[in-house]
Wavefront OBJ file of the C-alpha trace (Angstrom):
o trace
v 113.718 91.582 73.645
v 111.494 94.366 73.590
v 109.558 95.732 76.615
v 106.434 94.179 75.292
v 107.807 90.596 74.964
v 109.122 90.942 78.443
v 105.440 91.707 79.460
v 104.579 88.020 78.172
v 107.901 86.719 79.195
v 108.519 88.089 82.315
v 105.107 88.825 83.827
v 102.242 86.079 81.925
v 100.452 89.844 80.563
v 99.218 89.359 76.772
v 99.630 93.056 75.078
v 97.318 93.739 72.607
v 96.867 95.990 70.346
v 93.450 98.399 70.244
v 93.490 99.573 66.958
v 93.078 98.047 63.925
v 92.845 99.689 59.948
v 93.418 98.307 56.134
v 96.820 100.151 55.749
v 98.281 98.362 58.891
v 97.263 95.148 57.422
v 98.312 95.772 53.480
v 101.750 97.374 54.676
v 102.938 95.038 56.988
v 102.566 97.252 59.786
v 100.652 94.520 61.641
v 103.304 91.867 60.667
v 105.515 94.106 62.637
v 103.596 94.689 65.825
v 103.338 91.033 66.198
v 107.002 90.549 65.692
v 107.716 93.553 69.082
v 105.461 91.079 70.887
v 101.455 92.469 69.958
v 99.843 89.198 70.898
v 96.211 89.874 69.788
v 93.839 92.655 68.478
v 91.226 94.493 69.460
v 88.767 96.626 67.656
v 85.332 98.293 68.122
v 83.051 101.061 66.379
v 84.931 103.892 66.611
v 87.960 101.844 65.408
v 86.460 101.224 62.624
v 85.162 104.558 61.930
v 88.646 106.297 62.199
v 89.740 103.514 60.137
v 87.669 104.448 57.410
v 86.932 107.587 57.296
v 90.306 108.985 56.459
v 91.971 108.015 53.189
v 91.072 105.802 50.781
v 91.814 102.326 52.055
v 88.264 101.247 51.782
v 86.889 102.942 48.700
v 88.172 99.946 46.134
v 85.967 97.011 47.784
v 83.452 99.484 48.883
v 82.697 100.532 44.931
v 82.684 97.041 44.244
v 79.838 96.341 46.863
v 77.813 99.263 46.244
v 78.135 98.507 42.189
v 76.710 95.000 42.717
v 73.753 96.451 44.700
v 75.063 95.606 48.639
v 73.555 97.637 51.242
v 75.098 100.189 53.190
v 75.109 98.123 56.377
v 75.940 95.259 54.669
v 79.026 96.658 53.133
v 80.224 98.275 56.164
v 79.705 94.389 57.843
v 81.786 92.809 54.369
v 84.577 95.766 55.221
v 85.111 95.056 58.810
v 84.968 91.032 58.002
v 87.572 91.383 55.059
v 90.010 93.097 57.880
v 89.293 90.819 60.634
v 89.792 87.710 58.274
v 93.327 89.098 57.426
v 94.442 89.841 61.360
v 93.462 86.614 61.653
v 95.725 85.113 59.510
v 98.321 87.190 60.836
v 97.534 86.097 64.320
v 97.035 82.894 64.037
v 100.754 81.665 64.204
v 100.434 83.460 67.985
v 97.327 81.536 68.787
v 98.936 78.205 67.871
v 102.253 78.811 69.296
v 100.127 79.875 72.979
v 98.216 76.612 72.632
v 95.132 78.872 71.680
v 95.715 81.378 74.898
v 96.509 84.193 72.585
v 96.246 85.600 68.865
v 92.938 86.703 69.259
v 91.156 89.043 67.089
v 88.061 90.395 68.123
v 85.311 91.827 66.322
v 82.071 93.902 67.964
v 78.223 93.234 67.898
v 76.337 96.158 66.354
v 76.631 98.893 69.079
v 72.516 99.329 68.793
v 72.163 95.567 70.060
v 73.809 96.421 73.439
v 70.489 96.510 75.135
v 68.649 93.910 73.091
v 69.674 89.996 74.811
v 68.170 87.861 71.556
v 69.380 90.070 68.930
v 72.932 90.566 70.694
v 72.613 86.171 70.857
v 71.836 85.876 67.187
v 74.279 88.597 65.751
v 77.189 86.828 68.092
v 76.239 83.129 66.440
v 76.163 84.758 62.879
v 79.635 86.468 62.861
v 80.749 83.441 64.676
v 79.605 81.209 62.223
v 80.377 83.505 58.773
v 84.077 83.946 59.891
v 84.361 80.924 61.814
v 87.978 80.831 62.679
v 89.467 79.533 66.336
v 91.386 82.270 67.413
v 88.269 84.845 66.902
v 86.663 86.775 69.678
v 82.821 88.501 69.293
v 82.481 91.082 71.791
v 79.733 91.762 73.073
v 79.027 94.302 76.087
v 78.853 93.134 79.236
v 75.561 95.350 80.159
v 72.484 93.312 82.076
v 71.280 92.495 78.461
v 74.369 90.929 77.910
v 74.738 88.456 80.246
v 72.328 85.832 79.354
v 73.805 86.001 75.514
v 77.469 86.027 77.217
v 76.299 82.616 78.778
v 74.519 81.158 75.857
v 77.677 81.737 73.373
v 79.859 79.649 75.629
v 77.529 77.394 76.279
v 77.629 76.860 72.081
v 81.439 76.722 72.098
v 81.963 80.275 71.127
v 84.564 82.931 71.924
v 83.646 86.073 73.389
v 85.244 89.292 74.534
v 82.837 90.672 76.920
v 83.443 94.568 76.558
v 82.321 97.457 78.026
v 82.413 96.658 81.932
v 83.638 99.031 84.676
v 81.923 97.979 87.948
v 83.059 95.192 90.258
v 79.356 93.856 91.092
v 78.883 93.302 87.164
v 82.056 91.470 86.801
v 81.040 89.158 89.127
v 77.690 88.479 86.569
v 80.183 88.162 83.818
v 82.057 85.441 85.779
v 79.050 84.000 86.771
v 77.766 84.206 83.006
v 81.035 82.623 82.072
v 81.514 79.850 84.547
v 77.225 79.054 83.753
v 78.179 78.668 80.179
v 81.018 76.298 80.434
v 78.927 74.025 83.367
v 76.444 74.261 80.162
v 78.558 73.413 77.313
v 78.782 69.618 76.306
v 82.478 67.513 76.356
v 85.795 69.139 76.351
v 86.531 72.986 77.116
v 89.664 73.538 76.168
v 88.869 75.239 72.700
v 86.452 78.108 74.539
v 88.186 81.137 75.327
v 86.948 84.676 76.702
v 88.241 87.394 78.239
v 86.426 90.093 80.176
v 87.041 93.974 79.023
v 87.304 96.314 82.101
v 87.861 99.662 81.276
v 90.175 101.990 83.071
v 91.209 105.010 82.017
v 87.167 106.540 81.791
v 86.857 105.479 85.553
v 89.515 107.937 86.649
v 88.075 110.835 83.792
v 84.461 110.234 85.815
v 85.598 110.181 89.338
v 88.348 112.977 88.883
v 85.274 115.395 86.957
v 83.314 114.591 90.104
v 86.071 115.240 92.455
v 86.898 118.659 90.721
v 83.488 119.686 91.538
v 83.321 118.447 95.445
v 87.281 120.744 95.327
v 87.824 119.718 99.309
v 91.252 118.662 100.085
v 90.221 115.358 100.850
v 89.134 115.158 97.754
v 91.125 116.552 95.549
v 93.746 113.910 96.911
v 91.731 111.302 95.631
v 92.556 112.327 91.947
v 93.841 109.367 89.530
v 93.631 106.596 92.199
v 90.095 105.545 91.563
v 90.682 103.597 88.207
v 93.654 101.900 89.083
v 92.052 100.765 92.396
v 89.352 99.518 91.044
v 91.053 97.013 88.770
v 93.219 96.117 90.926
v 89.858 94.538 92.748
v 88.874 92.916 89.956
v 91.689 91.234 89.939
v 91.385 90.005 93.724
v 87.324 88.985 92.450
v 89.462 87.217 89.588
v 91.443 85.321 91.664
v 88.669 84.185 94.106
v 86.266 83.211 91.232
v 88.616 80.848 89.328
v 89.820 78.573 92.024
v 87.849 76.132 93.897
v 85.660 72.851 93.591
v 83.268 74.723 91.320
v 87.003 75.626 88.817
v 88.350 72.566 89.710
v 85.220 70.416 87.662
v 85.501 72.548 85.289
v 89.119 73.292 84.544
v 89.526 69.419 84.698
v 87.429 69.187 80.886
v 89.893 71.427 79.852
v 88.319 74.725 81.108
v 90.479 78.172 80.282
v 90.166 80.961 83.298
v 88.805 84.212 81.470
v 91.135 86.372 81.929
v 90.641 89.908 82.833
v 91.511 92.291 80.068
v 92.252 96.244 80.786
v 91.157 98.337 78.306
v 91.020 102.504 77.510
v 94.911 102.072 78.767
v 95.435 105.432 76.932
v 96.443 108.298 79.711
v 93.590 110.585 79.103
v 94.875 113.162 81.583
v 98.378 114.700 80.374
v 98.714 115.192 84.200
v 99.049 111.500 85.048
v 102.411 109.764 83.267
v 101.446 108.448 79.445
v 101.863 104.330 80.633
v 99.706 104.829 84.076
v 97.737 102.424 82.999
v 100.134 99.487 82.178
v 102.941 100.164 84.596
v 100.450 100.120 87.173
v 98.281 96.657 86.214
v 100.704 93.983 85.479
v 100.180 90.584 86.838
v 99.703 86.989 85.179
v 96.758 85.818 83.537
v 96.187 89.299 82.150
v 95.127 91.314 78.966
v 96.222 94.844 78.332
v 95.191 96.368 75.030
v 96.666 99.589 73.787
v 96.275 101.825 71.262
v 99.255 102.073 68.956
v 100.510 105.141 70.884
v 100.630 104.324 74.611
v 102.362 100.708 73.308
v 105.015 103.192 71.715
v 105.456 104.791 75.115
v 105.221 102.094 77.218
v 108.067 99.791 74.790
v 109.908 102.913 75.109
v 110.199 103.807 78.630
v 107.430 101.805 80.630
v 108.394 99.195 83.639
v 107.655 96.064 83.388
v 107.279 94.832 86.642
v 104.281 92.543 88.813
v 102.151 95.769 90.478
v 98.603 94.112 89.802
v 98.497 93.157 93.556
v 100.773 95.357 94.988
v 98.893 97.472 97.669
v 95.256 95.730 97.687
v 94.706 97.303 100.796
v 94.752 100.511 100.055
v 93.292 100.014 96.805
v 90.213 99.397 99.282
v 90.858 102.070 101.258
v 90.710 104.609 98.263
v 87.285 103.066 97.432
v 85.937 103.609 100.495
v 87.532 107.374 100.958
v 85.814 107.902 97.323
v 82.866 107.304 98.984
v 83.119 109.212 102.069
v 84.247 112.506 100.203
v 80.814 111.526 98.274
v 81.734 109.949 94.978
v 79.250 107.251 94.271
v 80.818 104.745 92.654
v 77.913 102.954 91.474
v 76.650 105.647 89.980
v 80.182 106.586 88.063
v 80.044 103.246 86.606
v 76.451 103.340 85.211
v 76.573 106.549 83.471
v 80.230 104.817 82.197
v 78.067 102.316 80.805
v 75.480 104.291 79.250
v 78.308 106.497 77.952
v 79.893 103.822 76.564
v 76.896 102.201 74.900
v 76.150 105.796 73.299
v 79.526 106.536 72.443
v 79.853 103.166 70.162
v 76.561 103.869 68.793
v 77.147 107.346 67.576
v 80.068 105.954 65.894
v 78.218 103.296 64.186
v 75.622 105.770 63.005
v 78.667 108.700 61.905
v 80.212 105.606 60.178
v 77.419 104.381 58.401
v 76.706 108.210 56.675
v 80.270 108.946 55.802
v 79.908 105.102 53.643
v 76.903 106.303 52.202
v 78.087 109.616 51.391
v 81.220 107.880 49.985
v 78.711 105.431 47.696
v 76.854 108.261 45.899
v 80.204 110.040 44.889
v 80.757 107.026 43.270
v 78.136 107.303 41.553
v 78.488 110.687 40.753
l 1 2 3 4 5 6 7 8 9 10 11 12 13 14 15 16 17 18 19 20 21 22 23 24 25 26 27 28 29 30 31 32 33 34 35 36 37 38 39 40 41 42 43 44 45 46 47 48 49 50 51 52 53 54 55 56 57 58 59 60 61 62 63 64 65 66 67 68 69 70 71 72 73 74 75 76 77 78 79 80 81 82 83 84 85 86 87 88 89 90 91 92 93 94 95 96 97 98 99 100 101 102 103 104 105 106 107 108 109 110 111 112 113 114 115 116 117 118 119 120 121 122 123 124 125 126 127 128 129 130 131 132 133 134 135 136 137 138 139 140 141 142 143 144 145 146 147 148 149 150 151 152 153 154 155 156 157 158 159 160 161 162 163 164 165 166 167 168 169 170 171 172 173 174 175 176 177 178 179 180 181 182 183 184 185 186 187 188 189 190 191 192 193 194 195 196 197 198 199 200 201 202 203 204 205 206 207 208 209 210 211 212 213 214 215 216 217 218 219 220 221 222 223 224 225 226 227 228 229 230 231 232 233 234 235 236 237 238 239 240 241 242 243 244 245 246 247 248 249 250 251 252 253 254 255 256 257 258 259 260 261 262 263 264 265 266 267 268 269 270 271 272 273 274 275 276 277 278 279 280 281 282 283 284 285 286 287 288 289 290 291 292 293 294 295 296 297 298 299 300 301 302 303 304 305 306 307 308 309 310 311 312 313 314 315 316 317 318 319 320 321 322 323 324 325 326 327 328 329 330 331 332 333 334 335 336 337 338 339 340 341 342 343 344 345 346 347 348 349 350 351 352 353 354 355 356 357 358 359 360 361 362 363 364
């Protein structure tokens, strides 16, 4: 058994992997992940981008679109669907094996819709519809804008990753969004999944940056708690959310919880120890996806052990000592957002050029 299967085993946490490219997928690299326990894949916009940008694993279908006259956009939308359609059918055997709880694949919005609620609802319905497989996950960001297509996707019977979220007070909306949905949705529930995205590792890059400059003791002490805490009380808002009368109706039509999924696991401090971010948020009905280097580390020397509720209490107290050293929290998690939204776009945008600039040396 490898560390990772004794995640799933041992502790009901699904790893997943956070990276995604062609030469994974034509190599068998991906077959192999899955058989050291990956249980689903995640990818986004800057995936992608690294994905195609370096070598040439693209260029063959991308000269065939560009020959028969496809757009640009459109190619880069036939690239990313031709890879998602194959981790599919690599996952798949994981999604029926879980009963449909895992072998997810998901695949992102356009970054650019993050802020727009009907074209975020009718890009989610059309790459649900053109790939239309069960174990398939849209993601779309959990901003404001967000939550009212979040709610009308599972209210259709669609599967969605909501991505991008770092504060407690929007996970609650997400929940809410969620729960909404399914009260919405006709008949039985139990082929609607979703997981919620909370980011970690960029919560403890914010607060620390912030810290730095405030440079009291008090402070300083604070360093690489804040991320950790803060998931840890999403999983307590979890817990609270998906158990009562309200669950009950619901989980009796065959209702899946959404789980929580913890994402930007990477250490991004070489301070803090290079599995942080798994070791310290394992607990049952959980996601953790990793990028393909912080799995490494964590199958090689990570614990696997139940720490997801292990000191709540203080995970409090740190909040509140954040905010009496005079880190606003609220604010740290908005410019995460708008970071986050921005950082995906740029991607998008860098992606699009370096296809374009690919097409015309074709033609060349």
């Amino acid at each position: 058994m490898t560390r990772l299967q004794d995640l799933h085993e041992q502790q009901d946490q699904s790893p997943w992997l956070d990276n995604l490219k062609r030469g994974w997928i034509t190599s068998g690299e991906l077959e192999r992940w899955v058989e050291r326990g990956v249980r689903g894949i995640t990818s986004n916009p800057s995936i992608f981008q690294k994905a195609m940008e370096s070598g040439d694993a693209y260029d063959s279908q991308l000269r065939t679109l560009v020959g028969d006259g496809t757009s640009i956009l459109d190619s880069y939308w036939d690239l990313v669907t031709a890879d998602i359609r194959d981790a599919l059918r690599i996952l798949r055997p994981v999604y029926d094996a879980s009963n449909g709880e895992d072998g997810f694949v998901s695949v992102e919005v356009a970054p650019s819709l993050a802020r727009d609620t009907e074209g975020t609802t009718t890009a989610a319905r059309h790459l649900s519809t053109l790939i239309d497989q069960p174990n398939l996950y849209v993601k779309i960001p959990g901003t404001a804008e967000g939550l009212p297509a979040i709610q009308q996707m599972i209210s259709e019977g669609r599967s969605i990753n909501v991505t991008l979220l770092f504060s407690l007070e929007r996970y609650g909306e997400v929940i809410e969004a969620y729960l909404s949905g399914l009260e919405a949705a006709e008949g039985d529930l139990s082929a609607i999944s979703s997981v919620a995205s909370f980011f970690i590792s960029r919560v403890d890059t914010e607060v620390d940056r912030r810290l730095d400059a405030i440079g009291t003791d008090a402070a300083l002490a604070l360093k690489g708690k804040a991320a950790v805490a803060n998931a840890q009380l999403a999983y307590q808002l979890f817990l609270e959310r998906f158990t009562g009368p309200r669950w009950d109706s619901l989980a009796a039509r065959g209702a899946q919880v959404q789980r929580p999924l913890w994402a930007s696991t990477s250490t991004k401090n070489a301070a803090y120890p290079d599995t942080l971010y798994i070791d310290a948020l394992i607990g049952p009905h959980t996601v953790n996806t990793i990028p393909d280097a912080t799995l490494d580390a964590f199958d090689d020397h990570g614990t696997v052990a139940r720490t997801i509720d292990v000191g709540v209490d203080e995970a409090r107290a740190d909040l509140e000592q954040l905010a009496a050293v005079g880190v606003d929290l609220d604010d740290v998690t908005r410019v995460l957002e708008d970071e986050g939204v921005a950082a995906f776009s740029k991607s998008f945008d860098e992606l699009i050029d370096v296809l374009a600039t690919k097409a015309e040396t074709f033609g060349a």
